[in-house]
N, C-alpha and C positions, 0 to 999 in steps of 0.2 A: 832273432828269427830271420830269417832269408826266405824270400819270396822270387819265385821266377813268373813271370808275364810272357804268355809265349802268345801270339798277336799276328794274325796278318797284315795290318796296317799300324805306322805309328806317321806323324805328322811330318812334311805337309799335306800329306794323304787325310782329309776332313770326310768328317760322318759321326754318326753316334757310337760304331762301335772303338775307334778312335779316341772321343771324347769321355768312352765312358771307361776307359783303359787308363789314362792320365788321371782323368780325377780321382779314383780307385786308388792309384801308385800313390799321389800325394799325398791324399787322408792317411793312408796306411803310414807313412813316412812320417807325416804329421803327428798324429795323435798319440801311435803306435811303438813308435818310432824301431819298424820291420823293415829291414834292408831289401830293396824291392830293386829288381832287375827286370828289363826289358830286352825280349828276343822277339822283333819282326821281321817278317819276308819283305816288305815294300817299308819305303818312306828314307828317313835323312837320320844320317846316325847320330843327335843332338840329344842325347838322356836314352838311348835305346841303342843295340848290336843289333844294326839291319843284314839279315843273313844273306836275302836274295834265294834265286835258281828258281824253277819249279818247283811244283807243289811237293815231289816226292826227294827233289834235292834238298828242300827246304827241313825235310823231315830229318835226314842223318843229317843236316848240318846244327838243326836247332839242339838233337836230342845230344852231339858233340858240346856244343857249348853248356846247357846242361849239366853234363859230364863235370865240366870246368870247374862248374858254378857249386855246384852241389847242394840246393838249397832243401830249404826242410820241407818246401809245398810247392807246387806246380801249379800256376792257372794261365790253362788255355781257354782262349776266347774263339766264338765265331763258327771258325774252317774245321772239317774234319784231320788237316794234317797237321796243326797247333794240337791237336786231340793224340794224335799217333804219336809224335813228339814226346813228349808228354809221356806218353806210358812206353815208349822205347828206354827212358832213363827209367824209367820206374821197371823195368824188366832187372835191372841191374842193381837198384837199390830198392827193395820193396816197402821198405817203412816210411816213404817220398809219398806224402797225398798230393793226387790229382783230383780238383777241383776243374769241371768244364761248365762254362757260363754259353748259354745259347741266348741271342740276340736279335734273330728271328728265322722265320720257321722254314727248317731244312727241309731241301725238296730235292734228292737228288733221280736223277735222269733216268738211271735204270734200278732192275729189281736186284743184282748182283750190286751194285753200288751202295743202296739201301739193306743188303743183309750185312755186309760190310761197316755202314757206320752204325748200327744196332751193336754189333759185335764190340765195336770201339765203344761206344757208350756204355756199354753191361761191364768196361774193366777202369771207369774213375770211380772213385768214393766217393764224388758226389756231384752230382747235376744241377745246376740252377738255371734258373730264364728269368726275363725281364718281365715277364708277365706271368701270373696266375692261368691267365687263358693260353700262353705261349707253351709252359710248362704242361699244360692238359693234352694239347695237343700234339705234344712231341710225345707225352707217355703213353699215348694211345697210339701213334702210329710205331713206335717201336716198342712195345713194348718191357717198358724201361723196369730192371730192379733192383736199381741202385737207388740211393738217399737223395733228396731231391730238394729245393729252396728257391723260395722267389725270391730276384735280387734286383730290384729297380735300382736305374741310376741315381746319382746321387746327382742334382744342383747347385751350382754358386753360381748366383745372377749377380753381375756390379753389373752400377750404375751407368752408366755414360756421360761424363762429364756434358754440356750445353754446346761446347763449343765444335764438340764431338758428334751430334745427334746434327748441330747445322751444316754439320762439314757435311755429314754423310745427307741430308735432302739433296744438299748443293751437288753433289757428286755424281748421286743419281735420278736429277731433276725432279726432284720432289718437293720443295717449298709449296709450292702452289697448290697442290695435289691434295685433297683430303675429300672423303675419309677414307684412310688406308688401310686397306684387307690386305694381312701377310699371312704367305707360306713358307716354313723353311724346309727342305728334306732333300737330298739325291733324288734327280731326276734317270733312275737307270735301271727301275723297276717297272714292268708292265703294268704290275696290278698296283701299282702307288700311281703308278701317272693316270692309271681311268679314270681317278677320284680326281685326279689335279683337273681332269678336263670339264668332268661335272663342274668343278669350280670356277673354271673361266667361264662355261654357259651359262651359271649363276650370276656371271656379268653383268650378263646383258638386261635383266631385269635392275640387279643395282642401281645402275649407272641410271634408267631409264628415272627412279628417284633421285639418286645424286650424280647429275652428269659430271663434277669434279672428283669421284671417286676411282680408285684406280687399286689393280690390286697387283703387289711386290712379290714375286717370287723369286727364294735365294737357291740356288742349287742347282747342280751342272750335272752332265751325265746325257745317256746313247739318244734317249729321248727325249732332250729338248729342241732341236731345230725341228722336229713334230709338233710337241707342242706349242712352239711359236708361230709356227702356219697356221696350227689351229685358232691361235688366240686373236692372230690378224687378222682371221676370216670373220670367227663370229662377235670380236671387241676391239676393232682395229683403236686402237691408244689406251683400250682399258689396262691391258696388262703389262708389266716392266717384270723382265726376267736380268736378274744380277751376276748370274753364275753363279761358281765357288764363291763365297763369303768368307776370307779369315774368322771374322766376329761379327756372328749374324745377332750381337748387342742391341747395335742402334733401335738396328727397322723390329725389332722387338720393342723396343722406348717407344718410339713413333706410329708403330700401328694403333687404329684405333679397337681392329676387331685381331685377331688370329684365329685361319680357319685349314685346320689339317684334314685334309677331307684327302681318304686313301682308302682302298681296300684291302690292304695287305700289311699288317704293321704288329710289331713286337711292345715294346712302349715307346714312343717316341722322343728322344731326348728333346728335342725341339719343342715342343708340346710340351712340356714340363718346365723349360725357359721361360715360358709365355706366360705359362701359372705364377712360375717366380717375378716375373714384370710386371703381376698384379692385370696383366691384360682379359677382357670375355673372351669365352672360347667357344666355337664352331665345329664341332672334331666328329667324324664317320663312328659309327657303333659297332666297332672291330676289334681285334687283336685285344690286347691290354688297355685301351683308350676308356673301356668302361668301368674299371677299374681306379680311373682317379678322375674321370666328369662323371658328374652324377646331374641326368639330366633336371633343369628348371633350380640347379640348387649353385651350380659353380660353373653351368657353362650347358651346351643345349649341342643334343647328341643329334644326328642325322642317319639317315640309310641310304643315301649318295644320292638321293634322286635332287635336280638342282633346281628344280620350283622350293623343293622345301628347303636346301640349303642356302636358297636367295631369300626364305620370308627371315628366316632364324637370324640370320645375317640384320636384314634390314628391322626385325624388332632390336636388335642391339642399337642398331648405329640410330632408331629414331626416338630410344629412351637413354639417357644417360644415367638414369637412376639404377635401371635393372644393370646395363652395361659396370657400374663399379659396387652393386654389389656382387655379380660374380665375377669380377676381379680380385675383387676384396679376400671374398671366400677360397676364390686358388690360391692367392697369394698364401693365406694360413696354414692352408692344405700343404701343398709346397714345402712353407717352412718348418711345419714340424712334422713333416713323413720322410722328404725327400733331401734332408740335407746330406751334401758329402760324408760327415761325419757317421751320421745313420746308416746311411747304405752300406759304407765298406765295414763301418759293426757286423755285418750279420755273415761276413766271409773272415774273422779273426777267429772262431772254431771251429769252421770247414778246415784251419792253415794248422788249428791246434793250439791256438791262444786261449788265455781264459780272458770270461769278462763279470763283473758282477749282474743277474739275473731277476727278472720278475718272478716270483716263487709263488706256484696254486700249491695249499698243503690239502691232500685229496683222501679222503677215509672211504672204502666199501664197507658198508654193513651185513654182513650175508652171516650165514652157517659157518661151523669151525671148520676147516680144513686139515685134514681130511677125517672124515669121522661120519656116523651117524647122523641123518639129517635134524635130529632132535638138540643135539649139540650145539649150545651156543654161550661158552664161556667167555668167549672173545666179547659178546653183547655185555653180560652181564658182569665180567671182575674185571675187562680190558678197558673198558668205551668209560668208565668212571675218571680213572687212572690220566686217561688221554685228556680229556675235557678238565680236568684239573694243572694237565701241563699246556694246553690249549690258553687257558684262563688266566695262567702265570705270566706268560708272556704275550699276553694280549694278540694271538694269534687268532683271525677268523679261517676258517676252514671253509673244504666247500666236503659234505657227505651224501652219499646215495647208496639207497638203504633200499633191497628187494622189501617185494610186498609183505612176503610170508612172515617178516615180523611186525608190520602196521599195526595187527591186533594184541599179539600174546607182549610186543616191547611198544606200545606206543607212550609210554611215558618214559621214555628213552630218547626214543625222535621228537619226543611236543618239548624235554630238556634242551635238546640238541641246537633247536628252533628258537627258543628263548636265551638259548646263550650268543644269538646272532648268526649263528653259523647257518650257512644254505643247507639248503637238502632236496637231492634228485631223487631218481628212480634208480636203480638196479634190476630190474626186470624181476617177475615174480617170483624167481629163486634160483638156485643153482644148478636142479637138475637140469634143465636144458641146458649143457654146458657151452654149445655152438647155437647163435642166431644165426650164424650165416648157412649154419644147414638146414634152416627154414622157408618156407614158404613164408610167403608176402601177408598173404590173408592169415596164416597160425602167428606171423610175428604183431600183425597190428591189433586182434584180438588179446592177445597175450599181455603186449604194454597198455592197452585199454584197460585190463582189468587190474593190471599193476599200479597204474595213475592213479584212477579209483579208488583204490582200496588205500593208497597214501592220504587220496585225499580226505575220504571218510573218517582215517584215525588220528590226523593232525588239523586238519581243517586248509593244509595246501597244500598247493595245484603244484607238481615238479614241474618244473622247467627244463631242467637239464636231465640227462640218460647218461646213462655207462652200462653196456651192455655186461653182461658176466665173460671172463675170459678175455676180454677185449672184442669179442669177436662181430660188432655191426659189421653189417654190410648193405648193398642198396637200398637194399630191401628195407631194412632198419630206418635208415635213413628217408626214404618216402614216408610209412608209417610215420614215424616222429613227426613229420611234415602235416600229416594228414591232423595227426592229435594235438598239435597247438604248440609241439616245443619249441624250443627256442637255438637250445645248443646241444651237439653231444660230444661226450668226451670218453671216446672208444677204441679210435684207432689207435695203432703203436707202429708207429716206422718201424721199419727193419723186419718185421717179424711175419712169419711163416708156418704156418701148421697144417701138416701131414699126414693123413691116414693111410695106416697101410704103407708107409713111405710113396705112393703112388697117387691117391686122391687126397686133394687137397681141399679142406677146410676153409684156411683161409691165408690172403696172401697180403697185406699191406707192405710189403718193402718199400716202396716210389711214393707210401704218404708223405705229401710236406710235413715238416719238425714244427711249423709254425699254423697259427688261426686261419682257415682256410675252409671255402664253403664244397662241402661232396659234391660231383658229378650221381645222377640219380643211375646211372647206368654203373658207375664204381666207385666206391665208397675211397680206393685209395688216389684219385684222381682230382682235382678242383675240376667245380662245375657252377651252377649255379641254382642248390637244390632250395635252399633258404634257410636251411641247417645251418649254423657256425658248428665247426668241427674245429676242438681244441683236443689236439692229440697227446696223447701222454708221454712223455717225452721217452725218449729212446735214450739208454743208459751207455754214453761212448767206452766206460769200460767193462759193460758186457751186453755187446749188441744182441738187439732183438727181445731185450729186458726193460722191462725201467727201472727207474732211481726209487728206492722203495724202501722202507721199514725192513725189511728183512737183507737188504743191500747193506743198511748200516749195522745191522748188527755184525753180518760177516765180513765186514771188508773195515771198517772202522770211520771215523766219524771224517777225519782229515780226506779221506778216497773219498768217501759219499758226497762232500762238500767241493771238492775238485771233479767230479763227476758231473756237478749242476754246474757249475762255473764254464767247463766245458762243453757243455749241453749245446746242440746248434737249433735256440728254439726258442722266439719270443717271449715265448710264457714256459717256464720248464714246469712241470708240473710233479711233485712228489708223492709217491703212496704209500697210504699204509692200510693193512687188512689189522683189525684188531687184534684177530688170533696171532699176527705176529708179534701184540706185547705181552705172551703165554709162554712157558717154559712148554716146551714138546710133552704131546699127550705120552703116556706110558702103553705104548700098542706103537708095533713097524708105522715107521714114517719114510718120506723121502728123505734121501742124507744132507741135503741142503736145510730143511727144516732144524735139524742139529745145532744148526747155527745160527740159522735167520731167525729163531724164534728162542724171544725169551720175556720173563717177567721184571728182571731190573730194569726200569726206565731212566735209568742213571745216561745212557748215551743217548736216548730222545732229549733228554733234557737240553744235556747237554751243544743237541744237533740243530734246537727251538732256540738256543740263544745264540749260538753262532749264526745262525741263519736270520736273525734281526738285523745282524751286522753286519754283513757280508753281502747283504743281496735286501733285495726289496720284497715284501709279501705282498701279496694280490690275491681275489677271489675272482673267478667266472663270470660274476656278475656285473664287477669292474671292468674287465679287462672286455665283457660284449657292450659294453658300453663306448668304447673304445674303437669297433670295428668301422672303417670305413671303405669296405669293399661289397658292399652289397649294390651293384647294381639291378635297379628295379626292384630291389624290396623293399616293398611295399608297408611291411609290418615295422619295421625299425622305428618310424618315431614315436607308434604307439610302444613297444617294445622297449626302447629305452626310459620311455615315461614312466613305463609301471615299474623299471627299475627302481626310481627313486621316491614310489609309495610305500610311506612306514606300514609296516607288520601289523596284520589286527594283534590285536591282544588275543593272547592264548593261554588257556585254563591253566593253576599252578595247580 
């Protein structure tokens, strides 16, 4: 596979999006081993074709080279003309994905400029940001409908040899100096430098405990001979600015605190250093930064103001204890979220690669489709059938079962429940076939009485929801909130439903592929509703579908398995509706049904043991177990506690 990197900066042009360009190239090289090229406008042509010109020379010269190249994916970083680029070659060969990584958040000048990069964005395959919160806020301001992925950088911290860390005091007279408060970042942002100023007024208090204390700022850019007036004025010796930093290594070794205090920030590659130096952290409550401190747990968040970024600071440096246990806990953090390896994983199926998968096997228990609402063979000759190839291969499922069978099958679901497998809700039945064309107050009455009536005929409480049709939306999502769940698993990337071809139902395209908490204003956006939203996964070869029981009976078992392998989506998730292990009713059906439904379970079988093999199995209730992106929620540790309280005993 061939890869192009099309980049406004490559080295010795220093920054994150820089660092996060190389690292990317490597792992992929690495692990991969995907012939990766590099096309930038600035830097030294040393592993990279530095094109030059202007921004829009840049454009016909990168989309030339290109040309050249002919690779099988595109990824532009950053600039909107890495982005034109990009889809200039992809005009001429259309089966070239473009993949655009944003790195922080685009602000362009005018309204004509911004209809302009909207337009550009609505023509890659797929978008990604470096943050959860980065990515929320670009889909809001343009409203994006393309496929979407958070893609944090990926870390490799080495060490610094001793002789290395004393060269560097010696260099920039620091032996003497402790305790040292380090920043690293580009000094050439407004709104990053007002937080840097907070932090040097946060000096003055320091200092006033530790007069030997001093704080090292690495990074160059339009506004530091400002900042350095300022830091003369109000801590004349406290602060040492380094400039540009080849390898801001050391003074990462040697500080005793790291404090990224900004207002304006994507994820910060720097900041993530720090975590891997095992260093406490100090970091503003912005951009993506709350997404990997979680205050009082690995590091202690701020809202700029610099009395309270001077006390956070000084309970660090006057307890050593608290100080290395949240170094300890970044360090962990760090290394099993954010290594090289991890990150560029999750862009090898945006380029088209397979990889092997964490597998939800996911069942609906509803009414037959299509039929009569009294209709329910799929319960009664399917749901046996399944639970027997379930049982074979020791696979735990996760099922969610509307209400309307709680009473007439609940010795079906209290089976279901005793054979280990989870069990949600599906809302009270199928007639409603849209929640999202509901009212707020019809939808949280509605799932109240659906909870209920689960719980009354099994003796438990769902946790988890799957609206019918796929169709939650905010609304859904507040209610669930309100009634105590925990996660829902309703949206579907890609997909779009039309009335009328004009009024629209419902529109998820721009949901992340991956675990991702709803915005309470749009369900297909991260926000921070307290929901976990595990999306069903979207079927790369038949978008706007998922990967489903009725997929493998028509497409065959090798497609369906290359389907998930392809999936761009931490947890792929699989479905099946029971009626799909039924030979088609004898009465007009859809013509799909001809094929996706049938009674030999010979290719389920079949699809339950390849898939032991080939991929990992996981339920919902693992994989929430797992989340560590809830800032400020609150309910997680009691929430993963009851994760692992054994099942009362329930009636045979």
């Amino acid at each position: 596979m061939k890869v192009a990197m099309v980049t406004p900066y490559w080295f010795p042009v220093r920054g994150g999006l820089t660092s996060y360009v190389s690292s990317l190239a490597e792992a992929l090289r690495k692990y991969w081993d995907i012939k990766v090229y590099i096309i930038a406008r600035e830097g030294e042509p040393t592993g990279a074709t530095i094109i030059g010109g202007t921004s829009r020379e840049f454009v016909a010269r990168a989309a030339r080279e290109l040309d050249r190249i002919e690779p099988d994916a595109i990824h532009a970083h950053g600039h909107w003309y890495a982005l034109n680029a990009a889809l200039r070659h992809k005009r001429r060969r259309s089966e070239v994905r473009v993949v655009f990584t944003i790195h922080t958040q685009l602000d362009p000048e005018s309204v004509t400029r911004r209809l302009v990069l909207a337009r550009l964005l609505s023509k890659a395959n797929t978008l990604t940001a470096v943050s959860q919160d980065l990515l929320a806020r670009t889909s809001e301001a343009y409203r994006i409908s393309v496929r979407t992925r958070v893609t944090p950088p990926g870390v490799l911290f080495r060490i610094p040899s001793p002789e290395q860390t004393r060269g560097f005091r010696i260099r920039y007279e620091l032996l003497d100096r402790r305790p040292i408060v380090a920043f690293v970042g580009p000094l050439a942002y407004e709104r990053k430098c007002e937080g840097i100023r907070q932090l040097i007024a946060a000096m003055t208090t320091i200092r006033s405990r530790f007069p030997g204390s001093v704080l090292v700022i690495a990074g160059d850019g339009s506004y530091r001979a400002g900042l350095e007036e300022h830091a003369a004025r109000k801590v004349p010796g406290g602060v040492t600015f380094l400039g540009d930093v080849p390898d801001p290594t050391p003074l990462l070794f040697v500080a005793d605190v790291y404090a990224h205090i900004s207002f304006q920030e994507g994820l910060p590659l720097a900041l993530l250093e720090a975590m891997a130096a095992g260093k406490p952290i100090v970091a503003s409550r912005v951009g993506g930064i709350p997404e990997v401190i979680r205050d009082g747990e690995n590091g202690f968040l701020v809202d700029g103001d610099s009395t309270q970024i001077a006390e956070r600071i000084l309970r660090l440096l006057a307890s050593e204890t608290l100080a290395s246990r949240f170094g300890s806990q970044s360090f962990r953090d760090v290394s099993s979220l954010y290594g090289p390896r991890q990150c560029a994983e999750r862009f090898v199926p945006l380029y088209g690669g397979k990889l092997p998968r964490k597998v939800v096997v996911s069942v609906d228990l509803e009414r037959d489709y299509p039929g009569p609402k009294e209709t329910h063979r799929g319960i009664e000759e399917a749901v046996p059938k399944l639970l027997d190839l379930l049982r074979k291969y020791g696979v735990t499922a996760n099922f969610f079962a509307t209400s309307d069978l709680s009473t007439r099958y609940a010795d079906v679901l209290l089976q279901i429940v005793r054979e280990g497998h989870g069990l949600g809700c599906h809302g009270e039945s199928h007639s409603a076939s849209y929640l999202s064309a509901r009212s707020f107050d019809w939808q949280l009455e509605s799932i109240k009485r659906a909870t209920g009536s689960i719980q009354t005929s099994t003796g438990i409480r769902p946790r988890g929801f799957r609206a019918p049709n796929f169709s939650a939306d905010e609304s859904t999502i507040r209610a669930l909130k309100r009634l105590g769940y925990w996660y829902d698993s309703s949206v579907l990337p890609g997909r779009r439903v039309r009335k009328l071809r004009t009024f629209t139902l419902l529109d998820t395209r721009p949901a992340p592929s991956d675990p991702y908490q709803p915005s309470q204003q749009n369900v297909a956006i991260p926000g921070r509703s307290g929901i976990i939203e595990f999306p069903v996964t979207e079927n790369p070869m038949s978008p706007g579908g998922p990967i489903s029981l009725g997929f493998l009976h028509t497409a065959g078992l090798d497609q369906t398995l290359e389907a998930i392998a392809t999936s761009a989506s931490d947890v792929c998730v699989f479905l099946i509706h029971p009626w799909e292990l039924l030979d088609p009713p004898d009465r007009r059906v859809p013509k799909w049904m001809l094929a996706g439904c049938r009674s030999d379970s010979t290719l389920l079988d079949g699809f339950l043991k390849r898939l032991k093999v080939d991929h990992e199995l996981t339920t919902f209730e693992t994989e929430l177990g797992k989340v560590r992106f809830l800032p400020g929620h609150s309910e997680k540790p009691a929430m993963i506690q009851a994760l692992s309280v054994p099942r009362p005993d329930l009636p045979h």
